[in-house]
mmCIF file of the N, C-alpha and C atoms, coordinates in Angstrom:
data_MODEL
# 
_entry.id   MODEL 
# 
loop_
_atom_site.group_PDB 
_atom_site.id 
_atom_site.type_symbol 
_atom_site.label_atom_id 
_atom_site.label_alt_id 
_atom_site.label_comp_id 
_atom_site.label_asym_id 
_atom_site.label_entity_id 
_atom_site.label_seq_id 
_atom_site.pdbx_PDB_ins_code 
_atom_site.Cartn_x 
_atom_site.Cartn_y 
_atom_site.Cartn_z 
_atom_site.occupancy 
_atom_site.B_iso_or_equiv 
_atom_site.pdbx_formal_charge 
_atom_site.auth_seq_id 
_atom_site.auth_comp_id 
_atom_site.auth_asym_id 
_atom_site.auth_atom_id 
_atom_site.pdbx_PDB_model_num 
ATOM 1   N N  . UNK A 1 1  ? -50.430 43.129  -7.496  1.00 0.00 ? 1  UNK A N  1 
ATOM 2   C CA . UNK A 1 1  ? -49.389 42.456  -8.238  1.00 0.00 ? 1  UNK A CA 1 
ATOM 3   C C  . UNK A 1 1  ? -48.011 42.832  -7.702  1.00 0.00 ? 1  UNK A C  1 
ATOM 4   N N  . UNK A 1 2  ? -47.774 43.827  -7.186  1.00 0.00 ? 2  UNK A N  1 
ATOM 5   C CA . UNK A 1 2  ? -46.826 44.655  -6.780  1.00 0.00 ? 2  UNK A CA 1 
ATOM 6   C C  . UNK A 1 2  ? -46.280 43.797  -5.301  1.00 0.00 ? 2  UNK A C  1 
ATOM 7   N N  . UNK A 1 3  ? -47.298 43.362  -4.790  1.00 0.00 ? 3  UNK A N  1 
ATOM 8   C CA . UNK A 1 3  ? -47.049 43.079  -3.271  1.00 0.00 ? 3  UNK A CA 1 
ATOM 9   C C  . UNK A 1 3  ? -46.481 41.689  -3.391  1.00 0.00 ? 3  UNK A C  1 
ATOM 10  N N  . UNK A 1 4  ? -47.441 40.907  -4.371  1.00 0.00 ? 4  UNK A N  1 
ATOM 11  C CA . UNK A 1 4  ? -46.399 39.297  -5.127  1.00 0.00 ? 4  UNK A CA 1 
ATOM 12  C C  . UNK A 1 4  ? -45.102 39.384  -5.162  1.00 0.00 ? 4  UNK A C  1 
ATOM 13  N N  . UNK A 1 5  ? -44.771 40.038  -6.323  1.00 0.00 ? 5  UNK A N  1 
ATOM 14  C CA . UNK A 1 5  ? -43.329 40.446  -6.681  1.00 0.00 ? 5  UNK A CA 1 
ATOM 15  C C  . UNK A 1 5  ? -42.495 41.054  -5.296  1.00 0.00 ? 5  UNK A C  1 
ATOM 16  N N  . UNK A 1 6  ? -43.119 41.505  -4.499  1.00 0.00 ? 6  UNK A N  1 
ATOM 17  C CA . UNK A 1 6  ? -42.268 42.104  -3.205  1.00 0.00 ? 6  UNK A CA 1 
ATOM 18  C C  . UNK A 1 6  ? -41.653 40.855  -2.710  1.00 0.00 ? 6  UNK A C  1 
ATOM 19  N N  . UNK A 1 7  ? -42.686 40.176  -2.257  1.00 0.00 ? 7  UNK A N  1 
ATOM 20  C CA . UNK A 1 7  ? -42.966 39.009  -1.377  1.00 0.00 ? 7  UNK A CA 1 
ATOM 21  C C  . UNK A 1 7  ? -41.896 37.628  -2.325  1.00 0.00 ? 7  UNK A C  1 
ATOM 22  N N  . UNK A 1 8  ? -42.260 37.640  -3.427  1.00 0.00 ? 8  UNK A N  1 
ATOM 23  C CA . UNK A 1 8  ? -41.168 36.976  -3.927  1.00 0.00 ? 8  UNK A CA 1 
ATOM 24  C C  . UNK A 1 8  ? -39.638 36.596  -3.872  1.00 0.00 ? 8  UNK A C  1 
ATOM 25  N N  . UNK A 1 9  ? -39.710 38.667  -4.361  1.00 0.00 ? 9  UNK A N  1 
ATOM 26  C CA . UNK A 1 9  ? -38.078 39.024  -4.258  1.00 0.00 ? 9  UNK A CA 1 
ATOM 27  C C  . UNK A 1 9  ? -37.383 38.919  -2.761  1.00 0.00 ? 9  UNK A C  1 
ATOM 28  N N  . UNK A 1 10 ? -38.139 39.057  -2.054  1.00 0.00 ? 10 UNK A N  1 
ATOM 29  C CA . UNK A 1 10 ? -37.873 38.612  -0.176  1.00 0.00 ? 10 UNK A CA 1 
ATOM 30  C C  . UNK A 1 10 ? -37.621 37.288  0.038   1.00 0.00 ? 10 UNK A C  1 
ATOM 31  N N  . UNK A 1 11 ? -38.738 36.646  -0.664  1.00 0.00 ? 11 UNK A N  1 
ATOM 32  C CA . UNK A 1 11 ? -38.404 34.897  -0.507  1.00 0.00 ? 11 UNK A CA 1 
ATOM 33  C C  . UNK A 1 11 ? -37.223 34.595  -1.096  1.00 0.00 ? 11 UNK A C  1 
ATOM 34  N N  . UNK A 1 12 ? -36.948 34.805  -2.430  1.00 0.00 ? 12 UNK A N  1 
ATOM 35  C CA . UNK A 1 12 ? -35.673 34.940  -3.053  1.00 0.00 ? 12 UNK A CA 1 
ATOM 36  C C  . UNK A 1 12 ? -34.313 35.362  -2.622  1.00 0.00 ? 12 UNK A C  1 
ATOM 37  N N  . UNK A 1 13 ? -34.230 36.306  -1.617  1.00 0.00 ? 13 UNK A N  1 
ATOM 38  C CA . UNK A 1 13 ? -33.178 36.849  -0.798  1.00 0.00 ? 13 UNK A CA 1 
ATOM 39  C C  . UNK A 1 13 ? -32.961 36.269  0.250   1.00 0.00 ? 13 UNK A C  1 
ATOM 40  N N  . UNK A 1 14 ? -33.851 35.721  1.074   1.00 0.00 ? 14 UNK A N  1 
ATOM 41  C CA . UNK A 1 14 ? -33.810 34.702  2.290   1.00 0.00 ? 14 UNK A CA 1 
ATOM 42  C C  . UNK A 1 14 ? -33.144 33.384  1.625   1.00 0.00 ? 14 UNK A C  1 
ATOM 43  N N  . UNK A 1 15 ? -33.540 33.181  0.619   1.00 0.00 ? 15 UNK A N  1 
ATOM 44  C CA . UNK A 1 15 ? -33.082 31.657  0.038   1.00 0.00 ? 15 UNK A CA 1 
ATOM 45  C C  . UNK A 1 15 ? -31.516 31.773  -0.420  1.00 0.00 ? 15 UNK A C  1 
ATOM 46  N N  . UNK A 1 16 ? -31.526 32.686  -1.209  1.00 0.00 ? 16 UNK A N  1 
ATOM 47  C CA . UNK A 1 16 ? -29.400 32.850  -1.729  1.00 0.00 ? 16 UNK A CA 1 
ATOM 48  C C  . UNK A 1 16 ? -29.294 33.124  -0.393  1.00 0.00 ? 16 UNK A C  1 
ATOM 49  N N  . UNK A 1 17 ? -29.522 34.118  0.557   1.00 0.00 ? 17 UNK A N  1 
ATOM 50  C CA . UNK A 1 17 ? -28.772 34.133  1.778   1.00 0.00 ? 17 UNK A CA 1 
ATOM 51  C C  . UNK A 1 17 ? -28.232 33.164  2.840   1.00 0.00 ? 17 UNK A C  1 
ATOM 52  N N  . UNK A 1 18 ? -29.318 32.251  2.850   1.00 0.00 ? 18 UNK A N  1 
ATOM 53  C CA . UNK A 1 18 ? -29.428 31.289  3.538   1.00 0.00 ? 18 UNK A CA 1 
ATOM 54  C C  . UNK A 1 18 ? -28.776 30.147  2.961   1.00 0.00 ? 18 UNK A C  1 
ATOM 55  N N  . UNK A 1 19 ? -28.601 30.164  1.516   1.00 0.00 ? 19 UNK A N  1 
ATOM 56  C CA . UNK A 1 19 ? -27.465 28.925  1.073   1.00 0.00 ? 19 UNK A CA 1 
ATOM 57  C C  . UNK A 1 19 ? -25.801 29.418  1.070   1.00 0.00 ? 19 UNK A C  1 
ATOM 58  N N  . UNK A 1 20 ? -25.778 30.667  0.696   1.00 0.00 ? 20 UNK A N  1 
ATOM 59  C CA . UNK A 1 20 ? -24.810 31.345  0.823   1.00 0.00 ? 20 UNK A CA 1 
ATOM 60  C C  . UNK A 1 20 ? -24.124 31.146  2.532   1.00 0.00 ? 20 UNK A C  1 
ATOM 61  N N  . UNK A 1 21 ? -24.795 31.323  3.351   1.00 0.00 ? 21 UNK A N  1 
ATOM 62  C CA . UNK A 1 21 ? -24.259 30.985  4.612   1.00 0.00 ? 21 UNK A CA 1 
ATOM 63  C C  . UNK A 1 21 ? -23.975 29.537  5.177   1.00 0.00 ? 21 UNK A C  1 
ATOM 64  N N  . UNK A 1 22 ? -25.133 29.051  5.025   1.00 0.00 ? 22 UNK A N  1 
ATOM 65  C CA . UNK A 1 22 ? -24.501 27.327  4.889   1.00 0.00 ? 22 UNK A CA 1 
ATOM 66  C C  . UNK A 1 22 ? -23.287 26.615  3.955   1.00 0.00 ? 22 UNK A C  1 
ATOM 67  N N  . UNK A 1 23 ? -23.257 27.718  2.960   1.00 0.00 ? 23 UNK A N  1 
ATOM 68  C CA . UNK A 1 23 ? -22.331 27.050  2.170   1.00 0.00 ? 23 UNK A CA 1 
ATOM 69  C C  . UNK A 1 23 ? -20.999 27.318  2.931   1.00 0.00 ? 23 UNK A C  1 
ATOM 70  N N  . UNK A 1 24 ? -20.850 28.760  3.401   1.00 0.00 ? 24 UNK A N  1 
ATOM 71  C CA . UNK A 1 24 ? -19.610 29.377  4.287   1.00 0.00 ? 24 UNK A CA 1 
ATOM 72  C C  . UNK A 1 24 ? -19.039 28.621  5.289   1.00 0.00 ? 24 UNK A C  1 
ATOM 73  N N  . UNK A 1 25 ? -20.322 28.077  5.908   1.00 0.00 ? 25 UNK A N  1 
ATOM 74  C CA . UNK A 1 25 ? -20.265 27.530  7.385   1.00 0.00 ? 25 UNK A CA 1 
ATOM 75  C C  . UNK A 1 25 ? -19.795 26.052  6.931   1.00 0.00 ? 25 UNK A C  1 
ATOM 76  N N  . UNK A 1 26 ? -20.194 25.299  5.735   1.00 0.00 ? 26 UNK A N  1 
ATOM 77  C CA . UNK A 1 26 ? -19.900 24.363  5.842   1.00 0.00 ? 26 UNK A CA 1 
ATOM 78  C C  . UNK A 1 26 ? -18.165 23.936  5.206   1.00 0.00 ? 26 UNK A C  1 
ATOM 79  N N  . UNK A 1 27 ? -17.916 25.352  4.293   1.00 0.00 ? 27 UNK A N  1 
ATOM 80  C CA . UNK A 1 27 ? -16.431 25.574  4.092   1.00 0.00 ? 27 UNK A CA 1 
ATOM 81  C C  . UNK A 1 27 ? -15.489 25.206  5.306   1.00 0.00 ? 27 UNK A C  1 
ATOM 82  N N  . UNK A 1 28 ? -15.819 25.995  6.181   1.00 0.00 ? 28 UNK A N  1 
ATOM 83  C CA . UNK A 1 28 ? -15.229 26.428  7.162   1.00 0.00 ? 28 UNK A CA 1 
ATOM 84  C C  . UNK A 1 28 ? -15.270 24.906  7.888   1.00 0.00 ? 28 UNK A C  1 
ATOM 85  N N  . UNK A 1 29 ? -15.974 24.427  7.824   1.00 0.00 ? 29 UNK A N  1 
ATOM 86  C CA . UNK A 1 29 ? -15.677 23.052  9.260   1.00 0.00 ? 29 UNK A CA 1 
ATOM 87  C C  . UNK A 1 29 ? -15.222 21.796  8.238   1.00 0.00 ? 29 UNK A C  1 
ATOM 88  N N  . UNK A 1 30 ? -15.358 21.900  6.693   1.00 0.00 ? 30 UNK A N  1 
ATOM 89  C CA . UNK A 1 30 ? -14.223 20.959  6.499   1.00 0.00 ? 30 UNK A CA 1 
ATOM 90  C C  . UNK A 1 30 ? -12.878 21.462  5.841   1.00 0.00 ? 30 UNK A C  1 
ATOM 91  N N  . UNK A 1 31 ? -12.682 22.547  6.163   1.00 0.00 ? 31 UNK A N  1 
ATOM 92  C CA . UNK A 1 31 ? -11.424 22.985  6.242   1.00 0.00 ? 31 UNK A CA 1 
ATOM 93  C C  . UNK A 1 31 ? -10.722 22.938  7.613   1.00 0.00 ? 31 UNK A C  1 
ATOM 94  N N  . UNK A 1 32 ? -11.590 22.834  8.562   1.00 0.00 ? 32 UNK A N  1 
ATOM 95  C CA . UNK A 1 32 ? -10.840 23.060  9.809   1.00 0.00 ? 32 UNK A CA 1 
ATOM 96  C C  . UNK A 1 32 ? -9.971  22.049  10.828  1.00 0.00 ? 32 UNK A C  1 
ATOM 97  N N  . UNK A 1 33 ? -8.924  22.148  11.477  1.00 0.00 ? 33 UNK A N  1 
ATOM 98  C CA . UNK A 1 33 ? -8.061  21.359  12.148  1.00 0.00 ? 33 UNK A CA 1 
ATOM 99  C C  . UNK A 1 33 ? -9.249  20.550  12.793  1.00 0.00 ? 33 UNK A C  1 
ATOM 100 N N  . UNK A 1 34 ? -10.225 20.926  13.577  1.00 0.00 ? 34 UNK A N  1 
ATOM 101 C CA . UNK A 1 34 ? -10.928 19.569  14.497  1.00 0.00 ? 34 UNK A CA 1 
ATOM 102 C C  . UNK A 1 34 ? -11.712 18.798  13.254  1.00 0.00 ? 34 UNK A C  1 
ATOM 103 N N  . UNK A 1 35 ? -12.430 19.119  12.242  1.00 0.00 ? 35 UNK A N  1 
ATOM 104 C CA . UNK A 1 35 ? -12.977 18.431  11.244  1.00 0.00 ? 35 UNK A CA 1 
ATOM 105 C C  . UNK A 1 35 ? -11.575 17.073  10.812  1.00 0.00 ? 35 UNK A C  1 
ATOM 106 N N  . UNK A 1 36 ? -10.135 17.940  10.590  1.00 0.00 ? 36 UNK A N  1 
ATOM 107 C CA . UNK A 1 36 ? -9.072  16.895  9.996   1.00 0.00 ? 36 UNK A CA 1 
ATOM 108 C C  . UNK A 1 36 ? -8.977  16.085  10.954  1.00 0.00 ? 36 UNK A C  1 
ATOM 109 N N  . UNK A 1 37 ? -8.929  15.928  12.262  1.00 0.00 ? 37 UNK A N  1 
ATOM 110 C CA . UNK A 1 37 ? -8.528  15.662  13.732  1.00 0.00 ? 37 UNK A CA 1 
ATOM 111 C C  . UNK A 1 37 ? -10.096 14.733  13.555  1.00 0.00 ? 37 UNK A C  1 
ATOM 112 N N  . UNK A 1 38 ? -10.668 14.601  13.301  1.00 0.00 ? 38 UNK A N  1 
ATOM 113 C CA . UNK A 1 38 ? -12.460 14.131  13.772  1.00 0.00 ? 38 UNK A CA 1 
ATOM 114 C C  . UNK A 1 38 ? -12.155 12.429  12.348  1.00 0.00 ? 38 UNK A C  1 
ATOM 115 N N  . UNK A 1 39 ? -11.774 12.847  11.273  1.00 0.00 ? 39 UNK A N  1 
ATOM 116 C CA . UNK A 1 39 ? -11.481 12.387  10.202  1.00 0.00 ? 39 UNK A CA 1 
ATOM 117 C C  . UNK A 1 39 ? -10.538 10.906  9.967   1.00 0.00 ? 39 UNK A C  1 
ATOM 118 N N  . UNK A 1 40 ? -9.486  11.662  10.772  1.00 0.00 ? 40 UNK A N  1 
ATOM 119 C CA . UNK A 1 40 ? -8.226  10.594  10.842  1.00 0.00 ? 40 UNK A CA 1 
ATOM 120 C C  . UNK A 1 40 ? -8.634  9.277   11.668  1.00 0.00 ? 40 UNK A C  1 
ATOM 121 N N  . UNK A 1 41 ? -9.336  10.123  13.131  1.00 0.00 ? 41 UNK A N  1 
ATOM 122 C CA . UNK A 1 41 ? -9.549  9.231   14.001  1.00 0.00 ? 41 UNK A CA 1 
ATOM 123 C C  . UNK A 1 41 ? -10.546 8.124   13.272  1.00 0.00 ? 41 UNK A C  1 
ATOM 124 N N  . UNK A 1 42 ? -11.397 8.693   13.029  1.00 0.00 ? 42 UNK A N  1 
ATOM 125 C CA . UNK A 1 42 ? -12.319 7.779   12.340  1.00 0.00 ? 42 UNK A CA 1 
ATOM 126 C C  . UNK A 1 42 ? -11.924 6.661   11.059  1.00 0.00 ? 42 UNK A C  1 
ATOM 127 N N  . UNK A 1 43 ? -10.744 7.159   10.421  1.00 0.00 ? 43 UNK A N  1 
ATOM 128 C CA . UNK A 1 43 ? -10.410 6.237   9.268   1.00 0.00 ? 43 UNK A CA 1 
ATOM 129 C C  . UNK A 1 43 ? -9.470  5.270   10.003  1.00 0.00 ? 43 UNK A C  1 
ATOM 130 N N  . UNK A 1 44 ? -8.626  5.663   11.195  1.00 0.00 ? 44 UNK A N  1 
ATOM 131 C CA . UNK A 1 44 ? -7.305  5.328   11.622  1.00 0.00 ? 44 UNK A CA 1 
ATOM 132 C C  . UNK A 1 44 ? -8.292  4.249   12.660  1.00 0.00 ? 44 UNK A C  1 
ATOM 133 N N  . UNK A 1 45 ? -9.299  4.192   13.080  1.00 0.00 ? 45 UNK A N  1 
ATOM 134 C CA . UNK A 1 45 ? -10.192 3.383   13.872  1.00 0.00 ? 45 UNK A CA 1 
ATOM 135 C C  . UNK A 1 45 ? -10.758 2.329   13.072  1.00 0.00 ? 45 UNK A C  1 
ATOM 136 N N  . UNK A 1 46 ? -11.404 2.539   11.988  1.00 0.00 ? 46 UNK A N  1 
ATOM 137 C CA . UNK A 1 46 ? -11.422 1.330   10.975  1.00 0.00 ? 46 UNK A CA 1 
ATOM 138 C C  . UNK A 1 46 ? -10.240 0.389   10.882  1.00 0.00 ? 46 UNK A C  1 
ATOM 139 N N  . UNK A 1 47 ? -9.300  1.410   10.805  1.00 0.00 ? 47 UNK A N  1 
ATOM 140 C CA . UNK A 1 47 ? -8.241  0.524   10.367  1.00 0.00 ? 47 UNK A CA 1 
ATOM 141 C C  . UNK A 1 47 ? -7.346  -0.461  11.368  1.00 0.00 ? 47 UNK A C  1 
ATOM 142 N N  . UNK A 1 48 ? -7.437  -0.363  13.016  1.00 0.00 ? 48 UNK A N  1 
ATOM 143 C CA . UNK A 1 48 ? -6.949  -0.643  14.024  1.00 0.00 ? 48 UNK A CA 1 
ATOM 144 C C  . UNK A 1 48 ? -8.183  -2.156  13.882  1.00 0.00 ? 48 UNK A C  1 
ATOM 145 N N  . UNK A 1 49 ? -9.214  -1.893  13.606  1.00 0.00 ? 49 UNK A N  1 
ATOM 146 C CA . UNK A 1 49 ? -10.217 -2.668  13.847  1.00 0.00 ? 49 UNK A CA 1 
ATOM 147 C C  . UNK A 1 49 ? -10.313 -4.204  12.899  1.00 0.00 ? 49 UNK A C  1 
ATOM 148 N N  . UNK A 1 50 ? -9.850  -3.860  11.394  1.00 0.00 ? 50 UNK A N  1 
ATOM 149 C CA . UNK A 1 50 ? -9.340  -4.335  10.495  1.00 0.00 ? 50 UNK A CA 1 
ATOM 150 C C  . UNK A 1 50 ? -7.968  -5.290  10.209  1.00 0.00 ? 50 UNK A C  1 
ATOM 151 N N  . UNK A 1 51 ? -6.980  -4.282  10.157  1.00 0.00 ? 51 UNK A N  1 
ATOM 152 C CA . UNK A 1 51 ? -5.845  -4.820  10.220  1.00 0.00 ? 51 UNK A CA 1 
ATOM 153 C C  . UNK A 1 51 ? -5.308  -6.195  10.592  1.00 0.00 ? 51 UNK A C  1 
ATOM 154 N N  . UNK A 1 52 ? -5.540  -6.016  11.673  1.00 0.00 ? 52 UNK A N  1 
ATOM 155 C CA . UNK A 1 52 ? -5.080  -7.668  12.490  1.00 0.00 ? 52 UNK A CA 1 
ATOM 156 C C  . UNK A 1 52 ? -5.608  -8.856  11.975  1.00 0.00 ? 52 UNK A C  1 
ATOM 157 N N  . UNK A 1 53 ? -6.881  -8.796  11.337  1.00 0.00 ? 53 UNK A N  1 
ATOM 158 C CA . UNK A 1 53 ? -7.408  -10.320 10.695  1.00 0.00 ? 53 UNK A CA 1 
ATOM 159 C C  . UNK A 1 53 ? -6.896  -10.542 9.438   1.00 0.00 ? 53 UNK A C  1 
ATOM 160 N N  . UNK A 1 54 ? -6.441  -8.825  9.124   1.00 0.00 ? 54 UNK A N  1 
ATOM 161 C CA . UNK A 1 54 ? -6.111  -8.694  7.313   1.00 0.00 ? 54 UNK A CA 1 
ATOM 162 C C  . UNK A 1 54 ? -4.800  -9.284  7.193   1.00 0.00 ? 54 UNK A C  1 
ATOM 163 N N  . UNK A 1 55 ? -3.891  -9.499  8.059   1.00 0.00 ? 55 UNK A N  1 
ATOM 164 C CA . UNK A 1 55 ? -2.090  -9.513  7.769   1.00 0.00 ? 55 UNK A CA 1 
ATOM 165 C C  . UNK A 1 55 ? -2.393  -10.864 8.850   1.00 0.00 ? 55 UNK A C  1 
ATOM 166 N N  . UNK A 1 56 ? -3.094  -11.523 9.653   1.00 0.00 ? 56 UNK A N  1 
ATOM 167 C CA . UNK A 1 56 ? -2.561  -12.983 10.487  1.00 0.00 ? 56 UNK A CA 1 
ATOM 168 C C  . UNK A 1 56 ? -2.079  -13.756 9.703   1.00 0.00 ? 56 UNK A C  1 
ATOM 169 N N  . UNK A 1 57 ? -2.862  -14.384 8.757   1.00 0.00 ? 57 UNK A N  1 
ATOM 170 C CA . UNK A 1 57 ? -1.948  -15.326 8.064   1.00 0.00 ? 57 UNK A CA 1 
ATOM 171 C C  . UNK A 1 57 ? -1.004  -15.371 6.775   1.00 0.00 ? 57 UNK A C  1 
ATOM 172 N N  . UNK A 1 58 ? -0.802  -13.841 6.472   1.00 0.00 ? 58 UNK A N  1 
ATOM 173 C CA . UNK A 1 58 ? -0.249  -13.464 5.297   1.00 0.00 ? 58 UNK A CA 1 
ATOM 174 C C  . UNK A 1 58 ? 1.722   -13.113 5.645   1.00 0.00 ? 58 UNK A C  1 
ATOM 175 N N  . UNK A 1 59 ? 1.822   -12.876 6.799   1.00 0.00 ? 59 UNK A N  1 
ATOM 176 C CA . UNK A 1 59 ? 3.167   -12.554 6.767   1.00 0.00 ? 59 UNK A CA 1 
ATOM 177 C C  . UNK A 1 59 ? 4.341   -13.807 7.287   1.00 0.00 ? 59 UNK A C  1 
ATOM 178 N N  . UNK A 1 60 ? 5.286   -13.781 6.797   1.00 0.00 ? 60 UNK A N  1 
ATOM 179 C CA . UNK A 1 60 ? 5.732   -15.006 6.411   1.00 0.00 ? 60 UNK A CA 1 
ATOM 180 C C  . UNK A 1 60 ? 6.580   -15.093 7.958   1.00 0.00 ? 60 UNK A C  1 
ATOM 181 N N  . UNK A 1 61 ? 6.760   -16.356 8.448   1.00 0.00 ? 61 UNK A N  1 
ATOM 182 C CA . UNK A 1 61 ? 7.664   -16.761 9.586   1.00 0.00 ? 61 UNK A CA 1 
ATOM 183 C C  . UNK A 1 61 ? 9.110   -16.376 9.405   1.00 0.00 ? 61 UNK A C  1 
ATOM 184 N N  . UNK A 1 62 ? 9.743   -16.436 8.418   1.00 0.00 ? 62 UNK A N  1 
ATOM 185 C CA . UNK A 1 62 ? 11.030  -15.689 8.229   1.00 0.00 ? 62 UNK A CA 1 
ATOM 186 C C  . UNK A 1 62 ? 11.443  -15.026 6.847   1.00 0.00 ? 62 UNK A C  1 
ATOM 187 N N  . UNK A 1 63 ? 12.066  -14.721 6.346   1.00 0.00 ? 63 UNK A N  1 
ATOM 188 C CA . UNK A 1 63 ? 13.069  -13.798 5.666   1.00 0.00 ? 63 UNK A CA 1 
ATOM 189 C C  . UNK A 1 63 ? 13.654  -14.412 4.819   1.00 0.00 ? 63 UNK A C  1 
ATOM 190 N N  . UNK A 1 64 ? 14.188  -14.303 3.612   1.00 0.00 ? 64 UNK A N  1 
ATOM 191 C CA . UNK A 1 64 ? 15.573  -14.672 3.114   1.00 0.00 ? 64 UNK A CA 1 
ATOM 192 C C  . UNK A 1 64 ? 16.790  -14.095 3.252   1.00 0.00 ? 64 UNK A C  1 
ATOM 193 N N  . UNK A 1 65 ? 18.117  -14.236 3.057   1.00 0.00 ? 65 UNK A N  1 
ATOM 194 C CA . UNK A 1 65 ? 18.950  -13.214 3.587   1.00 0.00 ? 65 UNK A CA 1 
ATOM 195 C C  . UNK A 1 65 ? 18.884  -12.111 3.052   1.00 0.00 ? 65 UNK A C  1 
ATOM 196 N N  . UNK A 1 66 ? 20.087  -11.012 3.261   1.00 0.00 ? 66 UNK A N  1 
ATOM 197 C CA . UNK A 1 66 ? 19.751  -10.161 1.938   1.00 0.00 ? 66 UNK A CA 1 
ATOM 198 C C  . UNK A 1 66 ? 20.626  -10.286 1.143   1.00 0.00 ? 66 UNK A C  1 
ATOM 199 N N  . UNK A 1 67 ? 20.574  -9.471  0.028   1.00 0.00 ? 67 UNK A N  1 
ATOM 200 C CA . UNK A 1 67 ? 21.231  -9.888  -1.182  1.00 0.00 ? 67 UNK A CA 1 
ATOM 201 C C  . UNK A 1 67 ? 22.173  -8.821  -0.998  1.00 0.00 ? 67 UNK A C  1 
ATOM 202 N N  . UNK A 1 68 ? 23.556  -9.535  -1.486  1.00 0.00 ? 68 UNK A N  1 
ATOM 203 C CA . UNK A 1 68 ? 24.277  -8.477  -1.540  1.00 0.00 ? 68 UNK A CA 1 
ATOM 204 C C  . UNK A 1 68 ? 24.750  -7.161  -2.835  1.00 0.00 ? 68 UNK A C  1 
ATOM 205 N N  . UNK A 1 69 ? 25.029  -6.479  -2.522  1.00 0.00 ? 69 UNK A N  1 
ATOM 206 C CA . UNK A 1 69 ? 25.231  -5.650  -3.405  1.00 0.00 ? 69 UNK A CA 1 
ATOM 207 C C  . UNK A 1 69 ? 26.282  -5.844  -4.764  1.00 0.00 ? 69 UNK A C  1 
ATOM 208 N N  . UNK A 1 70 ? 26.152  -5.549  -5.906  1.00 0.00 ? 70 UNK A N  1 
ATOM 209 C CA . UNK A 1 70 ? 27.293  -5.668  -6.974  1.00 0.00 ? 70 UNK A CA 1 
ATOM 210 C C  . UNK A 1 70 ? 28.356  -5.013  -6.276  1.00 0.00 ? 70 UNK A C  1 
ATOM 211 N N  . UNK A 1 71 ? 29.426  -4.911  -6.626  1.00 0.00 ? 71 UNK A N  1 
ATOM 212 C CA . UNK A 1 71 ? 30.566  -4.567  -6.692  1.00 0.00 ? 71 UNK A CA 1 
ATOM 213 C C  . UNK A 1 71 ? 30.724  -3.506  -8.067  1.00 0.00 ? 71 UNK A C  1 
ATOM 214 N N  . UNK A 1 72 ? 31.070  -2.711  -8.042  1.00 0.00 ? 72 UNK A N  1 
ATOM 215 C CA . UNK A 1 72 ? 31.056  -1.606  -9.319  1.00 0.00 ? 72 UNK A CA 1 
ATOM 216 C C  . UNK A 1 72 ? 32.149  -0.452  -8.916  1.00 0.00 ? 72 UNK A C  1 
ATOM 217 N N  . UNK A 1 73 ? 32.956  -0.535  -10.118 1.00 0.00 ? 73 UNK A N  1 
ATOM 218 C CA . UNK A 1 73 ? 34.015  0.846   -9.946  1.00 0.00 ? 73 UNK A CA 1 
ATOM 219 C C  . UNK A 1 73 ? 34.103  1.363   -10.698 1.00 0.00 ? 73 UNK A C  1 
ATOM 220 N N  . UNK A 1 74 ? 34.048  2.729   -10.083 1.00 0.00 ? 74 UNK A N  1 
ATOM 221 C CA . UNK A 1 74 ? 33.746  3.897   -10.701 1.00 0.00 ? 74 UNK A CA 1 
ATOM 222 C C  . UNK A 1 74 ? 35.064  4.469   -10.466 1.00 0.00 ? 74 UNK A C  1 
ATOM 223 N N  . UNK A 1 75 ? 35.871  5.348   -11.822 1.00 0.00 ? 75 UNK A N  1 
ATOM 224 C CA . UNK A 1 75 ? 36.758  5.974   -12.104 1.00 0.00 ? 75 UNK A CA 1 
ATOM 225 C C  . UNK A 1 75 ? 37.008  7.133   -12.538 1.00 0.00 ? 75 UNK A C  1 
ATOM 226 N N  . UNK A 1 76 ? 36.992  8.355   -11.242 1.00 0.00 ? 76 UNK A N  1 
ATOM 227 C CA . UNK A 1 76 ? 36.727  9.612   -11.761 1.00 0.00 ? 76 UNK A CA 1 
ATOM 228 C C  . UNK A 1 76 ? 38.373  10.321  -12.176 1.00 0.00 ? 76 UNK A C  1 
# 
């Protein structure tokens, strides 16, 4: 009965250890500059890919003027 419980508590220690380290390891690479760097590219690549069909026929051929500002005086 003794040798169960050994064999257990071993299996048991391999297992927290082994999540415990994956968990570290996996801290570590999405905290890290090449993970942020790996990230951008990938969203900023969707978006290069996207874009151009999304805005062709939505932006307008010209402008209105601009508006000018009130006039307001201030009397210190």
């Amino acid at each position: 009965m003794q040798k169960i419980i050994n064999i257990l508590s071993i299996l048991s220690f391999l297992l927290i250890s082994s999540s415990l380290v994956g968990t570290l390891i996996g801290y570590r690479w999405l905290t890290s500059p090449k993970f942020e760097q790996y990230l951008k590219n990938k969203i900023m690549g969707n978006i290069d890919n996207v874009l151009p069909d999304a805005i062709k026929g939505v932006m307008p051929k010209f402008t209105a003027p601009p508006t000018p500002l009130p006039k307001t005086s201030i009397s210190l």
